[in-house]
matplotlib code that plots the C-alpha trace (Angstrom):
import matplotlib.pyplot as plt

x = [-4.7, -6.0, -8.4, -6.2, -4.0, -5.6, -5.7, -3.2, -3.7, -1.7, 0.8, -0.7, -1.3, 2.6, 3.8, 4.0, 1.8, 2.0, -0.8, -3.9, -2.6, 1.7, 3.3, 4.8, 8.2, 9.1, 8.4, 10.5, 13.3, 12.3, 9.8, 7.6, 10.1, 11.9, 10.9, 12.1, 14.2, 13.6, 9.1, 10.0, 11.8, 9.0, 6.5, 8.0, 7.9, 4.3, 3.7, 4.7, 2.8, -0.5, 0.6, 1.8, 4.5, 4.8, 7.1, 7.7, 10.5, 12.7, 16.5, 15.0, 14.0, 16.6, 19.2, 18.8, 18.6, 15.4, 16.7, 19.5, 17.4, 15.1, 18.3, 18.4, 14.4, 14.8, 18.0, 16.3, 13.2, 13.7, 11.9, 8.8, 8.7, 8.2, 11.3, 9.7, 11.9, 12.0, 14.3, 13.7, 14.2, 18.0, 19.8, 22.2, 25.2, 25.4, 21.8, 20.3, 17.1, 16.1, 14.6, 15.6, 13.7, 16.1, 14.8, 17.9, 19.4, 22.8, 21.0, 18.8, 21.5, 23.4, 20.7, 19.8, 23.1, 23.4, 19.5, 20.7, 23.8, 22.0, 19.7, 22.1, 20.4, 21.1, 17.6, 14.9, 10.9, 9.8, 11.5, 9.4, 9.8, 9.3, 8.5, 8.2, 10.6, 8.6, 11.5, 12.5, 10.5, 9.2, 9.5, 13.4, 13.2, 11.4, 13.5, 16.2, 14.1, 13.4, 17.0, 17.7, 14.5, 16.8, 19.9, 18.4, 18.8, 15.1, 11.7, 9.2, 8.7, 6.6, 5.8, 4.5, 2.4, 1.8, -0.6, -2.8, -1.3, 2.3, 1.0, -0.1, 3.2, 5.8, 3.2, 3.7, 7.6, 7.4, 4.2, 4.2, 2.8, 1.7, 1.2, 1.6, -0.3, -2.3, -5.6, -7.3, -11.1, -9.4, -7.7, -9.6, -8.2, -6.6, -10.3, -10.7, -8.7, -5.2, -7.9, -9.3, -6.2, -4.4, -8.0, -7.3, -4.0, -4.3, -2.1, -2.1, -3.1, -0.7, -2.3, 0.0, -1.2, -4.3, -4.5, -4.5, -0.9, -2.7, -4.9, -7.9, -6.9, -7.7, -4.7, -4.1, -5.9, -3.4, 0.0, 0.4, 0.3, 3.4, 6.9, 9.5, 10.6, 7.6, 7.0, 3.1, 4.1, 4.8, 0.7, -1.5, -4.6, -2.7, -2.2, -5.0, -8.6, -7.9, -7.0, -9.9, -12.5, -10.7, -11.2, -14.5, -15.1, -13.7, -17.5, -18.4, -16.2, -16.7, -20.6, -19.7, -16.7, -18.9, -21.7, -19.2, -17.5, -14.2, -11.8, -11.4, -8.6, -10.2, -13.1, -10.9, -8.3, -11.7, -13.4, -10.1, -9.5, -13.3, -12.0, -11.1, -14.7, -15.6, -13.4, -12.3, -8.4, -6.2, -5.8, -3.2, -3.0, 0.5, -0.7, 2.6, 3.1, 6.0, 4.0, 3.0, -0.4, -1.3, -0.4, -3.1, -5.7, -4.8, -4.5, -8.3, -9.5, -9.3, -11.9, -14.4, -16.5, -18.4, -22.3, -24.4, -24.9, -21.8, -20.5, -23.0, -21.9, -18.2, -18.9, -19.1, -15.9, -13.5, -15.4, -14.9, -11.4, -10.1, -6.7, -4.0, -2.4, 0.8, 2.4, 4.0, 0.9, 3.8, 5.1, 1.7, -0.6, -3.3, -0.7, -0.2, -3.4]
y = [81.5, 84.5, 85.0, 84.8, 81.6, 77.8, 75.5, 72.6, 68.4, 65.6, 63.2, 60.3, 58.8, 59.7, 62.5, 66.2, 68.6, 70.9, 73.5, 72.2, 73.3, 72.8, 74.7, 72.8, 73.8, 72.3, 75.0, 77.9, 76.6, 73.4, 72.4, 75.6, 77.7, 80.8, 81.9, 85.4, 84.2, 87.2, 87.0, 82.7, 83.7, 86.1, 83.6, 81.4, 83.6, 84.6, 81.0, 80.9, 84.2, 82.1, 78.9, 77.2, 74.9, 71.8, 72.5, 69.9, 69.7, 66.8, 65.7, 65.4, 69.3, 70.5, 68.0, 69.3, 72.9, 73.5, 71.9, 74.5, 77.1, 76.5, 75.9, 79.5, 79.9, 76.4, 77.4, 80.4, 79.2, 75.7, 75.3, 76.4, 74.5, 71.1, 69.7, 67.2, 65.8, 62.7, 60.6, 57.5, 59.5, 59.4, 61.2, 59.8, 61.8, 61.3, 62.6, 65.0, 65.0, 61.4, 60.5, 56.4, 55.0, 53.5, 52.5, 50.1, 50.1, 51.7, 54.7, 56.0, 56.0, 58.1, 60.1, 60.8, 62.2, 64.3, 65.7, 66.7, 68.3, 70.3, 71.4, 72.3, 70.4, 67.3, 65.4, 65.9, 65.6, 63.8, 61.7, 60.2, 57.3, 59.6, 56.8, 53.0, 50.5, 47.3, 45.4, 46.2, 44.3, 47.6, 46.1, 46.2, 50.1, 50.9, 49.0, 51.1, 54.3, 52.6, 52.5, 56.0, 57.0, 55.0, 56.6, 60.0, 61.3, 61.1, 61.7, 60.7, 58.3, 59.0, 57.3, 58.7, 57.2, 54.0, 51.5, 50.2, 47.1, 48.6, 50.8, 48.3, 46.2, 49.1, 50.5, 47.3, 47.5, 50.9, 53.4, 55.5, 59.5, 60.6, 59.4, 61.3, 61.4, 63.7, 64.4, 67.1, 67.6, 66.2, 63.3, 60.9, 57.3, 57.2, 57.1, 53.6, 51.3, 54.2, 56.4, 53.9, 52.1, 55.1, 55.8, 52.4, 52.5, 56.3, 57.5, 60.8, 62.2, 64.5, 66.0, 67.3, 68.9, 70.1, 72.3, 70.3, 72.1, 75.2, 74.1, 74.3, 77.8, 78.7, 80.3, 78.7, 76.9, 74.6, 73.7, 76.2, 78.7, 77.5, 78.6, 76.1, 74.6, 74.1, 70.1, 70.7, 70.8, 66.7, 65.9, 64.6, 66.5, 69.9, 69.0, 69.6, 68.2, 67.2, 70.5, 72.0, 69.1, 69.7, 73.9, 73.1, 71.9, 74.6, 75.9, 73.8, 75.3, 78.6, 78.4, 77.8, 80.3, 83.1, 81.6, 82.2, 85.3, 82.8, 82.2, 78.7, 77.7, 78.4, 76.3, 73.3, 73.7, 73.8, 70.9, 69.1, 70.3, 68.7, 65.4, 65.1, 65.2, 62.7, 60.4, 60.5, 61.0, 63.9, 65.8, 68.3, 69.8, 71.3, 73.7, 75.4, 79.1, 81.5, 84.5, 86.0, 87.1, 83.5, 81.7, 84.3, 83.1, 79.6, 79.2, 81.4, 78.3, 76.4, 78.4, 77.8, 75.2, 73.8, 73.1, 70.0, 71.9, 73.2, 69.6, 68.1, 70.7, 69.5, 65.8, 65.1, 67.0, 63.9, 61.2, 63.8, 64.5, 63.6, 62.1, 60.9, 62.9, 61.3, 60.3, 57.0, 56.4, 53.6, 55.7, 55.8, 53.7, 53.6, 52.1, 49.2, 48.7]
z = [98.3, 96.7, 94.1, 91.0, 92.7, 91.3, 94.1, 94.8, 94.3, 95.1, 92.9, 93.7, 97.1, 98.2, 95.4, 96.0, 96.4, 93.1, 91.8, 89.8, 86.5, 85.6, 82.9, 79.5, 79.0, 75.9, 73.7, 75.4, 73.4, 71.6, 68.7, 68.1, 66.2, 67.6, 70.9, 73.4, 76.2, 78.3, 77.5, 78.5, 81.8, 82.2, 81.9, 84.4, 86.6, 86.5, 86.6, 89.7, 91.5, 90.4, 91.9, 89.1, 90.6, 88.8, 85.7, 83.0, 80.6, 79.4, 78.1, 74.1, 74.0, 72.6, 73.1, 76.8, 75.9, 77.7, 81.1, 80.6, 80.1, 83.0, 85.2, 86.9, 87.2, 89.0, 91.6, 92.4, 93.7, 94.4, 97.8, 95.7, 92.5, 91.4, 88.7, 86.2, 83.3, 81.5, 79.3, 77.2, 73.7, 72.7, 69.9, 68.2, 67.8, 63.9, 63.7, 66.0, 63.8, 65.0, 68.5, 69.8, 72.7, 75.2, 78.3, 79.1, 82.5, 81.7, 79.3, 82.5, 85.0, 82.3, 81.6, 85.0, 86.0, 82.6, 83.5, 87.4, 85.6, 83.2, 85.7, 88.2, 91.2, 93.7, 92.9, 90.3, 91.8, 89.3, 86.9, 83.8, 81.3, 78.5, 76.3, 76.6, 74.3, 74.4, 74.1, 77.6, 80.7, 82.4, 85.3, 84.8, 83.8, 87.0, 88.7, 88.0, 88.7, 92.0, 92.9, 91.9, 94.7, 97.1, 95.9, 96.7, 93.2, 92.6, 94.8, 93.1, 89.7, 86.7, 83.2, 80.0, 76.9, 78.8, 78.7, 81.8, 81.7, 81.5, 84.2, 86.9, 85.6, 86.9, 89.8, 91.3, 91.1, 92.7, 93.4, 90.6, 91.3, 87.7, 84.3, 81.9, 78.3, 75.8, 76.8, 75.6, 73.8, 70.7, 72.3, 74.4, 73.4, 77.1, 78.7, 77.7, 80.0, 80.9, 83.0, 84.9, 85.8, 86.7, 89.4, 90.7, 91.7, 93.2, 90.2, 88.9, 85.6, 83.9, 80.9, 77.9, 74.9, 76.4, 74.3, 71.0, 70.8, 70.2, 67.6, 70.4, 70.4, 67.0, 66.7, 63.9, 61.5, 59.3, 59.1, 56.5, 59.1, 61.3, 60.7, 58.9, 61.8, 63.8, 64.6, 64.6, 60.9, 61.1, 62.8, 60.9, 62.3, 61.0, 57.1, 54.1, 54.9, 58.4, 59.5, 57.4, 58.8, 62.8, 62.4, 61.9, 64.8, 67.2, 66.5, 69.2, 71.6, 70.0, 71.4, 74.7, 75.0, 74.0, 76.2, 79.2, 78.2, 78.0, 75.3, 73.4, 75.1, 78.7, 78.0, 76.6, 79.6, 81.5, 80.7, 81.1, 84.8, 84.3, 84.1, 87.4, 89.2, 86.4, 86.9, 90.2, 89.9, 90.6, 86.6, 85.8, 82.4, 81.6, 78.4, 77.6, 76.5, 76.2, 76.9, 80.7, 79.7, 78.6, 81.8, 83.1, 80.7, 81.1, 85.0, 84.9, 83.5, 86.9, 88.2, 85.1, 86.1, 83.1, 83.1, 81.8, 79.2, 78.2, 78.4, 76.2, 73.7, 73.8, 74.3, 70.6, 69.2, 69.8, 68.0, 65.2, 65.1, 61.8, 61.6, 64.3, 67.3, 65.7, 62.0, 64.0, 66.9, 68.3, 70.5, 72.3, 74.7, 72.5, 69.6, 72.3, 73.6]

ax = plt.figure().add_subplot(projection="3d")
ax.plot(x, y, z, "-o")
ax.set_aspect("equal")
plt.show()
């Protein structure tokens, strides 16, 4: 490893071995308005010369654009990277604008073979529940997962935006190797009872959005300042006095960036990679970018370790977040718990 490569965890107690931080996918052709195709494949690539190997992307982005696009990144280095995509989030053909949770027996065995198709490969690492439809036992979702480990279309089995109950319900069906959810310094609901129960079980944490999808950047300040198209436009922490109230408080992170001679999003990637010695459970934020240089900034953060102090600063920002990560927070553990 050399001094610019972050070091590697474990998926849970059996899952791969991927680097400390992953790369978000999503929004090289999905969500966050136009994006360079050439500057994306770029990016991947430089993900990969500093150990990024764990790359996350899903059927929903894009209607399965963004598995296409990752496609040849993927075939050419596939002995090196780690495939994570999901499904759970269908699109109905008479309107591509809506998302509609399915996690019924007969949708992931379709979605699975349409995901391995799109991304030109025999089995996908990790394979996620994107999002959970209460209406189906989860035990009978992951029971179909399960039989697509045995049927050598997928290694390893993740869930996303799950509860700890749902969580100890499918682990026991079949050992799950990461959960993924939003954690970030503006969203912390998961601490209460998802954390702990993924630390019991020896379950990873797969962070998305740690970032605050950008906003922990500063670079931008409202929803006013994203394109037409750019979902961030939908969040309720983006729009009028909650995105005035929520700048505000990148002052806090502000004091300890310039403290360390590191940017905002460093020292809130920083105290996420943080989590990990705190609460004793393997933590991999996937911030996304489409730019090279920013996968440099981001994957410096691993080697930022934050003091007492500089924690104390940030402790406070979460309980001061004004409005919800989502319009609808159904779709979420903490809208179930």
């Amino acid at each position: 490893m050399t001094d610019s490569t972050i070091p590697t965890v474990r998926l849970g107690d059996e899952g791969p071995e991927v680097g400390a931080q992953g790369l978000g996918c999503m929004g090289m052709s999905f969500a966050y308005g136009p994006s360079d195709a050439e500057e994306s494949r770029a990016t991947l690539e430089r993900a990969l010369e500093l150990g990024v190997t764990l790359y996350d992307t899903a059927d929903a982005y894009g209607a399965g654009d963004n598995e296409r696009f990752l496609a040849p990144f993927f075939k050419a280095h596939r002995d090196e990277v780690t495939v994570a995509t999901k499904f759970a989030l269908s699109i109905p053909p008479d309107d591509p604008t809506r998302r509609v949770i399915r996690n019924d027996p007969p949708y992931i065995r379709q979605a699975v073979e349409d995901s391995l198709k799109r991304l030109d490969i025999d089995v996908i690492d990790l394979y996620y529940m994107h999002r959970r439809d209460p209406a189906v036992p989860i035990e009978e979702t992951v029971g179909v997962m399960a039989e697509l480990v045995r049927e050598g279309k997928v290694k390893h089995l993740g869930l996303s935006e799950v509860t700890a109950a749902e969580l100890r319900a499918a682990h026991a069906v079949h050992p799950i190797a990461a959960l993924q959810s939003e954690w970030s310094l503006f969203s912390r609901d998961i601490e209460r009872q998802v954390v702990p129960a993924a630390a019991e079980l020896g379950v990873a944490l797969v962070a998305y959005s740690p970032l605050g999808r950008g906003f922990l950047t500063g670079s931008f300040a409202s929803a006013d300042d994203l394109t037409t198209g750019d979902f961030r436009r939908q969040h309720p922490r983006f729009t009028g006095e909650n995105a005035a109230a929520n700048a505000a408080l990148l002052d806090r992170i502000r004091e300890v960036a310039d403290r360390r001679g590191a940017s905002l999003g460093q020292i809130a990637l920083a105290w996420v990679h943080h989590r990990q010695t705190l609460h004793g459970l393997p933590v991999i934020p996937i911030p996304g970018t489409r730019k090279p240089g920013r996968v440099d900034e981001n994957t410096a953060a691993a080697r930022i370790v934050l003091t007492d102090e500089d924690l104390a600063v940030l402790e406070p920002i979460a309980a001061q977040v004004a409005g919800d990560r989502y319009a609808d927070m159904t779709f979420t553990s903490a809208g179930r718990e």
